[in-house]
N, C-alpha and C positions, 0 to 999 in steps of 0.2 A: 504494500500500500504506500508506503513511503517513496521508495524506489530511489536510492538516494546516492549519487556518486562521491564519494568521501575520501579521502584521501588517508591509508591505512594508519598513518605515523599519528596522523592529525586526530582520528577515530580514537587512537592508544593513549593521546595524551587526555583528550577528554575524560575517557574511563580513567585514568588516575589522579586528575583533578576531582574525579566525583568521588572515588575513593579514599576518603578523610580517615578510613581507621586505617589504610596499606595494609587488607587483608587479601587484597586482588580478586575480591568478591563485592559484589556491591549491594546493600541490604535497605531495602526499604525508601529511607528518604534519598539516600545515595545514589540508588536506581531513578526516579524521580529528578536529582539534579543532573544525571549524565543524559534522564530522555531528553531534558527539559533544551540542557546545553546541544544536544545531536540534532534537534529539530526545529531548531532557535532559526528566524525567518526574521533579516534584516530589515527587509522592505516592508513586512508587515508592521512590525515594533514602529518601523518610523509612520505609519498612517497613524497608531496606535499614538504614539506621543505628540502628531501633529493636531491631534484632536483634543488631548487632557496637558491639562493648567501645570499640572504636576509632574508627569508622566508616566505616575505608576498606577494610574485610575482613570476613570473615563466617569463622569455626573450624569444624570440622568439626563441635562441640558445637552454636554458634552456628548451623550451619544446619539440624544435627537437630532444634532446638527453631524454626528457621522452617517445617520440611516436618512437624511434627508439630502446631504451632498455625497456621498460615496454612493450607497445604494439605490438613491433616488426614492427613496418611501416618499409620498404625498399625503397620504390622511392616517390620521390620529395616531400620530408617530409619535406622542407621546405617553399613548396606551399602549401601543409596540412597543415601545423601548422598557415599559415598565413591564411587560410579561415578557421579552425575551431576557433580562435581566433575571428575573424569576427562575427562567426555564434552564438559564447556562451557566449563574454566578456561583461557583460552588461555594464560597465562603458564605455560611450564614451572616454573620456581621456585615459582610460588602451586602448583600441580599437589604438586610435589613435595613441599611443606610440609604438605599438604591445607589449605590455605586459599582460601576462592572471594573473587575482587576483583568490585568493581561490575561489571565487562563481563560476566565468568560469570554474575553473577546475573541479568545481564540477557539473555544470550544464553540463557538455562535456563528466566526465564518466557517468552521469545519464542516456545520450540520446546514441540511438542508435550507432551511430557512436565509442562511446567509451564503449560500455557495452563489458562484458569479453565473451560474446558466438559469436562463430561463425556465422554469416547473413548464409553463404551458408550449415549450418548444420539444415539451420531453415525449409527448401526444404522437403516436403515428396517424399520418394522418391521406399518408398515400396509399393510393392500392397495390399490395404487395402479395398480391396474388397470379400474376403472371410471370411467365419464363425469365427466366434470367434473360436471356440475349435481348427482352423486350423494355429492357431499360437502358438510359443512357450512363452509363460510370465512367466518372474521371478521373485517369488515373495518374496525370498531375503530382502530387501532394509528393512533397520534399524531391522532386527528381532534378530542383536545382544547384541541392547539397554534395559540396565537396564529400564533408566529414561531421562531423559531430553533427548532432540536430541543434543543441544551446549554443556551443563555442565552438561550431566549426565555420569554415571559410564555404561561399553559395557562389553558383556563378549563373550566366544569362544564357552559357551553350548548350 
């Protein structure tokens, strides 16, 4: 699910930064700090702190104006933002403050409700009952790629 290219040294040091007792096992909260550092997503943390005052919270204000310009929510986004904060803030105290922490926000774009595809583009909606040869497929898609699909070189031949 992750599918993640890492670099092995890099992967090694992480695991021994999460490992505070140097038992080369990692137990509970230390599994937790090594998922937390393996999965850690730059680009997100900074939408994440371009929206909170502080950067380690998101207000309930603060996350109406990220579901209203990032996701484009239109109506009663401030009844959304108080049930998706409900739905994803694992910390009861954040819950109860209505404040969402990085892991809310992160467990909120993970799921459904916050994923970037459209629900109603998920609908089949063609008729997909005919032969194969009786459709058109284009088969296009990356045959401009040198090499890597992220960081490889594309050309126009």
């Amino acid at each position: 699910m992750m599918n993640m290219d890492m670099n092995e040294d890099h992967a090694l040091w992480l695991f021994q930064m999460a490992d505070r007792s140097a038992s080369g096992t990692l137990e509970g909260e230390e599994f937790v700090l090594f998922y937390k550092a393996l999965t850690q997503r730059d680009e997100v943390l900074g939408v994440f702190r371009a929206f909170s005052r502080d950067g380690k919270k998101l207000t309930l204000l603060e996350f109406v104006d990220f579901l209203q310009q990032e996701q484009l929510e239109r109506e009663n986004t401030q009844e959304l933002a108080m049930e998706l904060m409900a739905r994803y803030e694992p910390s009861e105290t954040a819950r109860a403050r209505h404040v969402l922490s990085v892991d809310g926000f992160l467990l909120y774009l993970r799921s459904p409700e916050g994923s970037i595809f459209n629900p109603a583009h998920g609908t089949l909606y063609q008729d997909m009952t005919q032969p194969l040869c009786h459709y058109f497929i284009s088969s296009s898609h990356n045959t401009y790629l040198l090499e890597d699909q992220l960081r490889g070189q594309s050309s126009i031949e």
